[in-house]
Residue frames as a rotation matrix with the C-alpha (Angstrom) as fourth column:
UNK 1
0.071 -0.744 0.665 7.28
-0.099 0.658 0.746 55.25
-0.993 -0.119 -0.027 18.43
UNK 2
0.477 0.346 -0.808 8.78
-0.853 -0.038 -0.520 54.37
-0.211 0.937 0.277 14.93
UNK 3
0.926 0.070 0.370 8.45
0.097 0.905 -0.413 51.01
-0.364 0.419 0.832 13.30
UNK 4
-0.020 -0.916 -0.400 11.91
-0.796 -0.227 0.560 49.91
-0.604 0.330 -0.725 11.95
UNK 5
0.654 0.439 -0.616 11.61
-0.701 0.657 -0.276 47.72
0.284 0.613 0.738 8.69
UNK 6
0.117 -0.482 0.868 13.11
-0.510 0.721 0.469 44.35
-0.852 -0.498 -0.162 8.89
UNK 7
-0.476 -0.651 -0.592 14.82
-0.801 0.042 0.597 42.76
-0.363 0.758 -0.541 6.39
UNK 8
-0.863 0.476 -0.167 12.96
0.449 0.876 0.176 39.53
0.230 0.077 -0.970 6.82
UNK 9
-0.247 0.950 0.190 9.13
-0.569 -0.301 0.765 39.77
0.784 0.081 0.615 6.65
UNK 10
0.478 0.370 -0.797 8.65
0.344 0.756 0.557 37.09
0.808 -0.541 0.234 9.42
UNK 11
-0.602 -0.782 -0.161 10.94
0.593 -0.302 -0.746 39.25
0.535 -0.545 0.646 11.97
UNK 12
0.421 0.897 -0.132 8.73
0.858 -0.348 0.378 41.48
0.293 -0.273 -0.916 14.25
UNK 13
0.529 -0.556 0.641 9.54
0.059 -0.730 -0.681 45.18
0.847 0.398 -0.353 13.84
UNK 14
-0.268 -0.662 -0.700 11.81
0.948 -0.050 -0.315 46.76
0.173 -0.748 0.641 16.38
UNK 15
0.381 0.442 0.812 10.88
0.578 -0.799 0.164 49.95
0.721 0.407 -0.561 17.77
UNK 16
-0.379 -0.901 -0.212 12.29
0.862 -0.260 -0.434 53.04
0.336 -0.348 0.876 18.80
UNK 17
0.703 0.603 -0.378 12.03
0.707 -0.652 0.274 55.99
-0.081 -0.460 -0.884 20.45
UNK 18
0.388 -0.617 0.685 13.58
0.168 -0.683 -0.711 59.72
0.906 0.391 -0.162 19.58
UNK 19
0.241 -0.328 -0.913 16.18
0.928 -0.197 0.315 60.31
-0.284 -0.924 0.257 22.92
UNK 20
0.908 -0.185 0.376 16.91
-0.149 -0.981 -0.123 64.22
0.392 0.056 -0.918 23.50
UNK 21
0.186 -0.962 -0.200 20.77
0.981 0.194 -0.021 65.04
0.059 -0.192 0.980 23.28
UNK 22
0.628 -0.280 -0.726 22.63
0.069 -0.909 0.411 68.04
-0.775 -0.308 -0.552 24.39
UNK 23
0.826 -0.257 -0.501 23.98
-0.291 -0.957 0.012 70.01
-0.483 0.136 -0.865 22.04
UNK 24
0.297 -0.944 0.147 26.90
-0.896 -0.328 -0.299 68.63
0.331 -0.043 -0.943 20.60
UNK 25
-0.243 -0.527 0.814 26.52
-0.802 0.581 0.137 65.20
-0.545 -0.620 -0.564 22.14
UNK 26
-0.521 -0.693 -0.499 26.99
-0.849 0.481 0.219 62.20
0.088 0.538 -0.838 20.39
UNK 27
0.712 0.702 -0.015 24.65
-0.688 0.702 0.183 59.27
0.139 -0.120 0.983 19.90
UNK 28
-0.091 -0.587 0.805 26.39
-0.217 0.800 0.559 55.58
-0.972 -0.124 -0.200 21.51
UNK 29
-0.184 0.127 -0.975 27.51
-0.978 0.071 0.194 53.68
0.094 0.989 0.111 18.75
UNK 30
0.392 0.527 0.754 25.21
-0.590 0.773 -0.233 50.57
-0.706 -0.354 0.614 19.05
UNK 31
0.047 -0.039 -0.998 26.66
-0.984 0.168 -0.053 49.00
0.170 0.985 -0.031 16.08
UNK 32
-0.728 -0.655 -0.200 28.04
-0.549 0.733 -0.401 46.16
0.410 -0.182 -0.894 17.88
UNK 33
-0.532 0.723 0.440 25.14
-0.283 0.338 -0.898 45.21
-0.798 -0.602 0.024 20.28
UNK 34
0.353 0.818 -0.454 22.83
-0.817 0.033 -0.576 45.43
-0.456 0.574 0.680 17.18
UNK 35
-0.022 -0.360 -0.933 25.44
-0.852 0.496 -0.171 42.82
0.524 0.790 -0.318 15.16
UNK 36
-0.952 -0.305 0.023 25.61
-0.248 0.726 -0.641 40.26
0.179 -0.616 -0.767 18.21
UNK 37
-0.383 0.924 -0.004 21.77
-0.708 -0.296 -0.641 40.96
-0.593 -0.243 0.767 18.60
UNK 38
0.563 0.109 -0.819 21.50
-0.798 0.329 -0.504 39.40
0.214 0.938 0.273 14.77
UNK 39
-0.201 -0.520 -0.830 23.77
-0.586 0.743 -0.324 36.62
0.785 0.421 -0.454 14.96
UNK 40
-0.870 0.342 0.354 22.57
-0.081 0.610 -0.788 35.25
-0.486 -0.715 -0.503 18.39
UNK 41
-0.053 0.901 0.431 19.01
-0.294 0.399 -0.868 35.35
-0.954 -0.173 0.244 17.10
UNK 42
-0.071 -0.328 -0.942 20.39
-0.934 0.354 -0.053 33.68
0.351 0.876 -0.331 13.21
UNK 43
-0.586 -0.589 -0.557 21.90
-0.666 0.742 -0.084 31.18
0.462 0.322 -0.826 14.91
UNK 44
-0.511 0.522 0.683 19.09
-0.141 0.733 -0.666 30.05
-0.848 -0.436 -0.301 17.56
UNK 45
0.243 0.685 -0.687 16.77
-0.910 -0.086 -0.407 30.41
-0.338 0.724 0.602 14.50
UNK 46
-0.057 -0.369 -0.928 19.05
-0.914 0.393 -0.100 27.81
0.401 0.842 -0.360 12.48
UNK 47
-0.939 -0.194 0.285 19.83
-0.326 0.765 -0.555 25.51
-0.110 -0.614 -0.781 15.87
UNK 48
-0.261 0.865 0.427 15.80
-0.488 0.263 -0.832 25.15
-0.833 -0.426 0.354 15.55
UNK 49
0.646 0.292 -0.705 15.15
-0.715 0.553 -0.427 24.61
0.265 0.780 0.566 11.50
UNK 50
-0.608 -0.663 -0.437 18.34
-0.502 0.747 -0.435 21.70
0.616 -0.045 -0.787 12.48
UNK 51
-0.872 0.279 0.402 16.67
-0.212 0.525 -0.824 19.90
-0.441 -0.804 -0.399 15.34
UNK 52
0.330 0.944 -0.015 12.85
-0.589 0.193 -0.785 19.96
-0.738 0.267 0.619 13.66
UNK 53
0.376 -0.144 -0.916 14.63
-0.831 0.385 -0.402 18.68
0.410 0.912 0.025 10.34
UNK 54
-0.877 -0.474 0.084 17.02
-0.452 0.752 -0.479 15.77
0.164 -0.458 -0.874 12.69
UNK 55
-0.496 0.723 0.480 13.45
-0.711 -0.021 -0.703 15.68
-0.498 -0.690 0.524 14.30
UNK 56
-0.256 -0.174 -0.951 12.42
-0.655 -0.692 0.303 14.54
-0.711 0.701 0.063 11.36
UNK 57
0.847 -0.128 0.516 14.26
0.237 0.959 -0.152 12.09
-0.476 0.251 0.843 9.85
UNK 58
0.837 -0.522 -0.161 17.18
-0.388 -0.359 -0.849 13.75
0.386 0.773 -0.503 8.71
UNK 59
0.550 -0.679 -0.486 20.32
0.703 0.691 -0.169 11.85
0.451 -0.248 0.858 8.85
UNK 60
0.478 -0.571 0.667 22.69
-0.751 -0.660 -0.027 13.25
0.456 -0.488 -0.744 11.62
UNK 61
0.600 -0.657 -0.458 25.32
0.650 0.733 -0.201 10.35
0.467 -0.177 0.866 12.19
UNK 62
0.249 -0.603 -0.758 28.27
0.906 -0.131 0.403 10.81
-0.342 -0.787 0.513 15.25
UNK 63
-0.845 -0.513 0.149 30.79
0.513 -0.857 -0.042 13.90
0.149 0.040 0.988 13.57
UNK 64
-0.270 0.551 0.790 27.24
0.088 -0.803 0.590 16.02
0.959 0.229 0.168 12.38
UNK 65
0.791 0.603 -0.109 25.91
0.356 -0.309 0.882 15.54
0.498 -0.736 -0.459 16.29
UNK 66
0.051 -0.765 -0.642 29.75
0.987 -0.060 0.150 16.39
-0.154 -0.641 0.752 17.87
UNK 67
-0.853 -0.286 0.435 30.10
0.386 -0.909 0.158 19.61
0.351 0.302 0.886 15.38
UNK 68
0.290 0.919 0.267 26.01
0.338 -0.360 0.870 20.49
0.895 -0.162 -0.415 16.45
UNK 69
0.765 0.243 -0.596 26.53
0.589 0.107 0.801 19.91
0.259 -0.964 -0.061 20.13
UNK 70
-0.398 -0.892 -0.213 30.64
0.898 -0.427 0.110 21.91
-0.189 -0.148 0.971 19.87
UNK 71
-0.832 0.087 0.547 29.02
0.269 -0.800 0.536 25.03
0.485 0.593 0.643 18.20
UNK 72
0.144 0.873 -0.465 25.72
0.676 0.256 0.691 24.76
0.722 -0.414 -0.554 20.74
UNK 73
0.464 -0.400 -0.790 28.33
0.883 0.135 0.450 25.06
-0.073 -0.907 0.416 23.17
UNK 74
-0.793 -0.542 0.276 30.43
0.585 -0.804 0.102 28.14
0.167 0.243 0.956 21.67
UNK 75
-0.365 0.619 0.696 26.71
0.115 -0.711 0.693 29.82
0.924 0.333 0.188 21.00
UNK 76
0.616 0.277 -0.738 25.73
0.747 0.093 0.659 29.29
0.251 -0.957 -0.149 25.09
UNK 77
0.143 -0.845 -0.516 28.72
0.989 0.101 0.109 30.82
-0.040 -0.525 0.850 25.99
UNK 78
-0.761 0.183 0.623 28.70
0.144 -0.888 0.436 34.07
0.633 0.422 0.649 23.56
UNK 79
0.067 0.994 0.091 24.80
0.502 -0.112 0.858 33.77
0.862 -0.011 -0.506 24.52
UNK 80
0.673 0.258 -0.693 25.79
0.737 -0.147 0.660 34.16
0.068 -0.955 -0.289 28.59
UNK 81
-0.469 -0.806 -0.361 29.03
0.787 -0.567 0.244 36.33
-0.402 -0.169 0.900 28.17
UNK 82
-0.544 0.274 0.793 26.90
0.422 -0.727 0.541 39.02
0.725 0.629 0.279 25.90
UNK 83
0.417 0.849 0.324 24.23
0.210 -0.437 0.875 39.14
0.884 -0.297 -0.361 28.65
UNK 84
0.398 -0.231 -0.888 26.65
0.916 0.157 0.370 39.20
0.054 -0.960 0.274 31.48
UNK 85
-0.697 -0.373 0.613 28.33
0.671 -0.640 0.374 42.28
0.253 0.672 0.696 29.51
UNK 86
-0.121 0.794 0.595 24.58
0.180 -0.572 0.800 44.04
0.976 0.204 -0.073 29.55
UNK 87
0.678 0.552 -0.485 24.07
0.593 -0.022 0.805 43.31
0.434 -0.833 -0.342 33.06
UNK 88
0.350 -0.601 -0.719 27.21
0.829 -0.159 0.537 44.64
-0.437 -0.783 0.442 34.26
UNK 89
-0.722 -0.565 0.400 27.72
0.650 -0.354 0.673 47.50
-0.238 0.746 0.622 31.38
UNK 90
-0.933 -0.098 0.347 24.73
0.361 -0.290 0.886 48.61
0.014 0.952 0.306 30.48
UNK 91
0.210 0.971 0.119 21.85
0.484 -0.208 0.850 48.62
0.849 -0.121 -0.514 32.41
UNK 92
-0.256 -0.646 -0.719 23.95
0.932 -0.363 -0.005 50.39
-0.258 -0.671 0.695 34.77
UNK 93
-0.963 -0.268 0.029 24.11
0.207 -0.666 0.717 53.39
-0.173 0.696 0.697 32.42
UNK 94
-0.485 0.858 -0.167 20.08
0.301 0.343 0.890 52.61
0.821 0.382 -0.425 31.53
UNK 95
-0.112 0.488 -0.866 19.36
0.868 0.472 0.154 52.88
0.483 -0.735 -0.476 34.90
UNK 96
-0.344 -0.347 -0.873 20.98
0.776 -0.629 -0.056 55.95
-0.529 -0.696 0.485 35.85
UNK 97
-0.988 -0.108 -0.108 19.74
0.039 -0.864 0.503 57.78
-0.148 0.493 0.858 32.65
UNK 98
-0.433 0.880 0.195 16.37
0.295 -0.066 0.953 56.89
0.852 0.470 -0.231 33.53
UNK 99
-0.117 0.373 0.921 16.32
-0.781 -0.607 0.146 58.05
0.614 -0.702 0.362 37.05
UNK 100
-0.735 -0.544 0.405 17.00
-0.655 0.414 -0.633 56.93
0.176 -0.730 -0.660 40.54
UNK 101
-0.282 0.743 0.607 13.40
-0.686 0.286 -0.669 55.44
-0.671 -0.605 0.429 41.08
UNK 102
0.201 0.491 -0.848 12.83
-0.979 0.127 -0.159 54.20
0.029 0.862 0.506 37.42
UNK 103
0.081 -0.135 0.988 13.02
0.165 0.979 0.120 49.50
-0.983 0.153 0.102 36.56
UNK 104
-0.683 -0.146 -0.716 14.33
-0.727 0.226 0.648 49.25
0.067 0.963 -0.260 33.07
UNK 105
0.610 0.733 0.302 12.09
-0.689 0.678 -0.256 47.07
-0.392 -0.052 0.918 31.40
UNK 106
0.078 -0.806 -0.587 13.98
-0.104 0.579 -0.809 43.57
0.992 0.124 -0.038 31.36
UNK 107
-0.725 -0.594 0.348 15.20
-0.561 0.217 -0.799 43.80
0.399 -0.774 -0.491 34.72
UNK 108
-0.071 0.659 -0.749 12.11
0.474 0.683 0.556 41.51
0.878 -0.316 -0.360 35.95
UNK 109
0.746 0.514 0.424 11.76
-0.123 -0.519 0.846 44.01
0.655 -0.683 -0.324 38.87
UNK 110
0.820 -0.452 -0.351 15.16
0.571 0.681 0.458 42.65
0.032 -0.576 0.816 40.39
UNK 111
0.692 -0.522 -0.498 18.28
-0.539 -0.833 0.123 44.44
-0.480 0.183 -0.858 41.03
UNK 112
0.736 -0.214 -0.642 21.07
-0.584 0.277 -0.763 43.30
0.341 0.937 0.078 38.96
UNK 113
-0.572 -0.770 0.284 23.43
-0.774 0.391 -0.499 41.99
0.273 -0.505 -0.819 41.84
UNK 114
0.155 0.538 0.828 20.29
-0.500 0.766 -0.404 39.26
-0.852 -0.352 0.388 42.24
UNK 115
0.724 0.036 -0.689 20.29
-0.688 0.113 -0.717 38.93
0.052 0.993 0.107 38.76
UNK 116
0.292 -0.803 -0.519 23.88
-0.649 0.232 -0.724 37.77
0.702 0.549 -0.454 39.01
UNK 117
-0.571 -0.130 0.811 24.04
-0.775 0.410 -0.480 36.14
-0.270 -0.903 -0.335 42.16
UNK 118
0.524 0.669 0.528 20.87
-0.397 0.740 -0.544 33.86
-0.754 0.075 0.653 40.69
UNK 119
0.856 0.028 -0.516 23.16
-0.509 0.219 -0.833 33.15
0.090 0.975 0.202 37.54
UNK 120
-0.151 -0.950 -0.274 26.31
-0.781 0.285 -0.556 32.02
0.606 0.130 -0.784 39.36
UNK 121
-0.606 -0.303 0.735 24.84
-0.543 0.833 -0.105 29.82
-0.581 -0.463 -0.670 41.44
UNK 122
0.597 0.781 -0.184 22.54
-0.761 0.477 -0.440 28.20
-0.256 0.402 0.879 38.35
């Protein structure tokens, strides 16, 4: 496996593995996943240094808790619509290029129609 630096020093690397392509074939561009990847795990980061600091004693009066709790809400949403994306997009694809018998790790050992079925009725 190779180590991928991280911009931040407190980040824990990411690591990768070399995939064999045919000839001619084209790595996915991941660009996107990787940018949503980063800004979902910015913004929980921030949603935490905000709460410990409120935690605190820092002054957070009616507008600052409406605009916290409105943006909480926007970042849930992204948070479930990104993974609902993966489930239905992507470990599909994951699955099939790793062989009929193979669990992605992630899938908690479940197939993904439980997966979803356990998320619409949460």
């Amino acid at each position: 496996m190779t180590a991928i630096k991280r911009s931040r020093p407190e980040e824990k690397p990411v690591t990768s593995r070399p995939i064999s392509r045919s000839a001619g074939e084209r790595a996915p561009d991941l660009t996107g996943m990787k940018v949503a990847h980063r800004a979902m795990l910015a913004d929980t980061r921030r949603f935490t240094e905000i709460v410990h600091r409120i935690g605190a004693g820092e002054a957070c009066g009616a507008r600052r808790r409406r605009t916290i709790a409105d943006y909480l809400g926007l970042l849930c949403d992204s948070i479930h619509h990104h993974h609902t994306v993966e489930d239905d997009v992507v470990w599909p694809i994951l699955e099939s290029s790793a062989g009929g018998g193979h669990r992605c790790p992630g899938t908690a050992g479940r197939p993904r129609r439980a997966r979803r079925a356990a998320r619409r009725s949460a």
